[in-house]
Structures are given as structure tokens and as C-alpha cells.
VOSE-242463 format. One record per residue (C-alpha): residue number from 1; residue in one letter; x, y, z. Coordinates in Angstrom, 3 decimals. Example, Ala and Ser with C-alpha at 12.3 -4.5 7.8 and 13.67 -1.06 7.14 Angstrom:
seq:1; type:a; c1:12.300; c2:-4.500; c3:7.800
seq:2; type:s; c1:13.670; c2:-1.060; c3:7.140
This chain:
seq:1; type:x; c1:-1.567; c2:0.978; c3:15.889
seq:2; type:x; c1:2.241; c2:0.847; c3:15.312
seq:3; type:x; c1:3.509; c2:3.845; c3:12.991
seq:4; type:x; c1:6.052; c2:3.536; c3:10.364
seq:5; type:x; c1:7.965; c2:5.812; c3:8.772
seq:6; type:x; c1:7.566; c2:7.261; c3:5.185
seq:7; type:x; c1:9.483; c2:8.470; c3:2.863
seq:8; type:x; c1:7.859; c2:9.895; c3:-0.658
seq:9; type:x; c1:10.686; c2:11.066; c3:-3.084
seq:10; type:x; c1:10.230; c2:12.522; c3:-6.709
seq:11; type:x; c1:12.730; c2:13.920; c3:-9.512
seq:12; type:x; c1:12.267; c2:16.859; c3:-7.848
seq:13; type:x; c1:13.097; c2:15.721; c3:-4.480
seq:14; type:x; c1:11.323; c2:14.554; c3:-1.029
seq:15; type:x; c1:7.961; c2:15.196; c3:-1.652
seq:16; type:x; c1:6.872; c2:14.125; c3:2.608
seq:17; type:x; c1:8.466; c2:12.141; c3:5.095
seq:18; type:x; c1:5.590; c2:11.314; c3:7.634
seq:19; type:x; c1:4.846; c2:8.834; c3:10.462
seq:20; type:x; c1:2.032; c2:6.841; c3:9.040
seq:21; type:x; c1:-0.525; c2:3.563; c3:10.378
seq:22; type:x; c1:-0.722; c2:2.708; c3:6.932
seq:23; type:x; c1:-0.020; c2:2.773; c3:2.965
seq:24; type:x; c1:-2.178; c2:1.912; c3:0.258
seq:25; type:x; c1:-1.076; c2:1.452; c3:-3.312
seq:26; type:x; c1:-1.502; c2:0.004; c3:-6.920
seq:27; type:x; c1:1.672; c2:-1.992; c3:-7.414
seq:28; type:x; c1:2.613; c2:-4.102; c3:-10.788
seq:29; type:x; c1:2.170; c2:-7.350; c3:-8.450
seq:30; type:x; c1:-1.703; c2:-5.827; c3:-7.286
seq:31; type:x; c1:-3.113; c2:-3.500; c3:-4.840
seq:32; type:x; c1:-0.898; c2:-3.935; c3:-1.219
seq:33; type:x; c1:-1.616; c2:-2.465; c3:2.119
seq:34; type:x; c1:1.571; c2:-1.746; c3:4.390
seq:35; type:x; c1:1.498; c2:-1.845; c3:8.119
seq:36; type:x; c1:4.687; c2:-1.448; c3:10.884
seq:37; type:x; c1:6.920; c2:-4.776; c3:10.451
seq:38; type:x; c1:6.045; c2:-5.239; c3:6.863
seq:39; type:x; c1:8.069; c2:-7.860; c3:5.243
seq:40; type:x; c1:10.526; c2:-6.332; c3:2.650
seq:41; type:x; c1:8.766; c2:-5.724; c3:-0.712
seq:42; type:x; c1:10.180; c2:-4.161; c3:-3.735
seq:43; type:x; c1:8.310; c2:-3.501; c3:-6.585
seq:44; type:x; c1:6.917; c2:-0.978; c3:-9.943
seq:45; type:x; c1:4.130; c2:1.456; c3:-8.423
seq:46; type:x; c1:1.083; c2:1.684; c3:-11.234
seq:47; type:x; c1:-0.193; c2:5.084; c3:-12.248
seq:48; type:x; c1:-3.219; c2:4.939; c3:-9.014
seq:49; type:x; c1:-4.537; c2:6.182; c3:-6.340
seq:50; type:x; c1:-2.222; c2:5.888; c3:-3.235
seq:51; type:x; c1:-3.679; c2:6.772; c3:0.737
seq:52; type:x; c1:-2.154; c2:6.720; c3:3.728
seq:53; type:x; c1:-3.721; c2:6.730; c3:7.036
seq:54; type:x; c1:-2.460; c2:8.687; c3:10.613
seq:55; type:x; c1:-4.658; c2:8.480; c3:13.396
seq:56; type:x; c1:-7.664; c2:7.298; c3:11.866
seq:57; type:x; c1:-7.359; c2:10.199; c3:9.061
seq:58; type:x; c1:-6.700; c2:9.191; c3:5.428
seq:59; type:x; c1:-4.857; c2:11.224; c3:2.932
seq:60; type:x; c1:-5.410; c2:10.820; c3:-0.479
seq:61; type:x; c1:-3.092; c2:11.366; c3:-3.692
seq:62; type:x; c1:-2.372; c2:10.479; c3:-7.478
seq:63; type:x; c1:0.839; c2:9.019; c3:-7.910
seq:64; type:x; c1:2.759; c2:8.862; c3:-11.585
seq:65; type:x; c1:3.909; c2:5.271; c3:-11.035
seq:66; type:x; c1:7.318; c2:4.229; c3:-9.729
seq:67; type:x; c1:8.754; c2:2.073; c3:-7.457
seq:68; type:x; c1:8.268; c2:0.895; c3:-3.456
seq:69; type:x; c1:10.753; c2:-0.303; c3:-1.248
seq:70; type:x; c1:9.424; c2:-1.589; c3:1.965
seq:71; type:x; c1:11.951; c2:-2.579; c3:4.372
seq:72; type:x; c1:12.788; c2:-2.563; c3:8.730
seq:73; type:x; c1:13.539; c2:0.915; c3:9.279
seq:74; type:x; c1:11.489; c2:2.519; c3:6.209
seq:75; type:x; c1:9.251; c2:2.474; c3:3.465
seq:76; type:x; c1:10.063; c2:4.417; c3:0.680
seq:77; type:x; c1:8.267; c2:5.149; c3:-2.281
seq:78; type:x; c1:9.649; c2:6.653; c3:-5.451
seq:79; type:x; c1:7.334; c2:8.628; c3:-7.381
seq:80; type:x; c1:7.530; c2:9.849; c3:-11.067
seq:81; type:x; c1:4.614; c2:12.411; c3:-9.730
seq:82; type:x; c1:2.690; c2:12.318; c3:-7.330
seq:83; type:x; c1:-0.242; c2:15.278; c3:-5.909
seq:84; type:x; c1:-2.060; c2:15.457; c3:-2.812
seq:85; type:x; c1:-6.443; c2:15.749; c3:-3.410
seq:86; type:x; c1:-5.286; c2:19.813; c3:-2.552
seq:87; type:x; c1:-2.929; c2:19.870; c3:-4.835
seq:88; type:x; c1:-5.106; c2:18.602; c3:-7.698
seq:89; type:x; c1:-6.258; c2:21.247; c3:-10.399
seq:90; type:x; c1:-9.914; c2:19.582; c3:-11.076
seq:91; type:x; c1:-10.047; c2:22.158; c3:-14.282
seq:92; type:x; c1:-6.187; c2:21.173; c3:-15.602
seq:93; type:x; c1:-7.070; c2:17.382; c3:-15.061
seq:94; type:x; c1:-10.151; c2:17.519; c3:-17.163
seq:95; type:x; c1:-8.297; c2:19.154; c3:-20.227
seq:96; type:x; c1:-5.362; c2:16.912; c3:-19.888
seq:97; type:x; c1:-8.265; c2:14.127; c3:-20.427
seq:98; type:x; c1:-9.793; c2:15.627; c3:-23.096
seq:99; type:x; c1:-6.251; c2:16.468; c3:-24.934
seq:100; type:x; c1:-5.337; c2:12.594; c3:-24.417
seq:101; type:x; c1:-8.443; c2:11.232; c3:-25.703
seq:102; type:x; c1:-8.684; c2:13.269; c3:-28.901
seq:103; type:x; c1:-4.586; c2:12.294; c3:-29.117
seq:104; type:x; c1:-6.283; c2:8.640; c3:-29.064
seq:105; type:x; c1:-8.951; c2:9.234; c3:-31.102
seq:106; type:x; c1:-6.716; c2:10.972; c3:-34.144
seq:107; type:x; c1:-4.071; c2:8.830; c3:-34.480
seq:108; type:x; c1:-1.628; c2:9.305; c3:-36.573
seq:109; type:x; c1:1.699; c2:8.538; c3:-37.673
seq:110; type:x; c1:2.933; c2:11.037; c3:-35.464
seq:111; type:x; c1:1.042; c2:10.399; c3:-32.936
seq:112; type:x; c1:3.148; c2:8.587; c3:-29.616
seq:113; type:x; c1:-0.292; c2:6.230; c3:-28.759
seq:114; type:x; c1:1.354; c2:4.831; c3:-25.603
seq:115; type:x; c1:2.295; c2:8.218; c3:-24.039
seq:116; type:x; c1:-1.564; c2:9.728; c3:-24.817
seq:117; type:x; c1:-2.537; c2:6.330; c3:-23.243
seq:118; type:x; c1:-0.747; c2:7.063; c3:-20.110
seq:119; type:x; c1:-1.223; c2:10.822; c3:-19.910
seq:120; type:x; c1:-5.031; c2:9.631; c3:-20.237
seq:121; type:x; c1:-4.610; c2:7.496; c3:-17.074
seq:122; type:x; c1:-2.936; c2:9.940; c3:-15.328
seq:123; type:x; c1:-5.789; c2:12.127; c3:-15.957
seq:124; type:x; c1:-8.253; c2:10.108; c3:-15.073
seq:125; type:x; c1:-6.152; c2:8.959; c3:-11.607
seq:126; type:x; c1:-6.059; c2:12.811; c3:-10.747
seq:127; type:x; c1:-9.848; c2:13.163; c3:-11.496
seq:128; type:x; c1:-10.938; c2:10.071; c3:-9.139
seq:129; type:x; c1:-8.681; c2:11.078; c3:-6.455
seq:130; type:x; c1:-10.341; c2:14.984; c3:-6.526
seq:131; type:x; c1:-13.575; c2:12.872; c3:-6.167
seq:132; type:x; c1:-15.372; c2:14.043; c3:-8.985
């Protein structure tokens, strides 16, 4: 299988740059799968679960949503966060979930429902990625 290259960059940075057989990812158009000589693509990256395969090996991670650009040379995805199945705290993931629901449960006029919505997603990304 034909390899293409990778580039994952977040506020902080360049998270990876890897050779890769393929990408997987939630975008705001549906779930895509890029292979070498995809056709150019831009789009908004969901809050999901994102893989990418090399040699038959799949790596897993929970991205923050953001944005994809798929073109000859390179696909590059911009990430608002993004954490490898290693990286995940299991522990910090389930409190975050638990803050965000009781945020959604007790609303008040304080509270900023669509930010505890999508902390709440993020959560629950970053627990489904960890596998539990």
C-alpha cells in the first residue's frame, strides 16, 4: 500500500509527522477514510475518534475537532487537541464526564450549556478511544 505523509499540528505545535497507509476521521461532511492520491478535501474535523494505520498497525487517538486539508504532497490535520490511547488519563476522562454532566444537569443562568456539552463529548471521545 502507497504511504502518505502526515502532518498533525495543534496550538501547541506539531503534534507527529508520520508516513501513514491510512487516516480515519469524523469530519462535519461524515466519517472519510484517506489513502495516497486522495483528491483534495478541506473540511471542520468533529470532536471523534481519529486512527491511522502503518503497516497493518492502527493507532488510535481523540481529537478536539478542527480542520483537514488533504492535498498532493500532504495531508494535514489541524487539531484543537488531540491524545494518543497512551496518552489518555482513563481516571481524568471520567471526572471531566462527570463534571460536564452535573454542569448539564444544574443549569443555570451561569451556566455556558454549549461548552459543558462539548467538554462532555470530549470526555466521552477520550473514554471510547481508552476502550473502556
Amino acid at each position: 500500500m502507497t504511504k502518505f505523509k502526515l502532518k498533525i499540528v495543534t496550538p501547541g505545535g506539531i503534534y507527529q509527522e508520520v508516513e501513514v497507509d491510512q487516516l480515519n476521521l469524523r469530519t462535519t461532511a461524515g466519517q472519510v477514510g484517506i489513502l495516497a492520491h486522495h483528491m483534495p478535501l478541506a473540511s471542520g474535523v468533529e470532536i471523534s475518534q481519529m486512527s491511522y494505520i502503518i503497516d497493518k498497525q492502527r493507532y488510535e487517538f481523540a481529537v478536539g475537532g478542527g480542520f483537514i486539508y488533504v492535498n498532493d504532497d500532504e495531508t494535514k490535520v489541524i487539531a484543537n487537541s488531540i491524545e494518543s490511547k497512551e496518552e489518555i488519563d482513563l481516571n481524568r476522562a471520567k471526572e471531566a464526564k462527570r463534571r460536564a454532566e452535573q454542569r448539564i444537569k444544574e443549569v443555570t443562568e451561569q451556566t455556558d450549556l454549549l461548552r459543558a456539552e462539548i467538554a462532555l463529548k470530549k470526555a466521552i471521545t477520550r473514554i471510547n478511544v481508552k476502550g473502556l
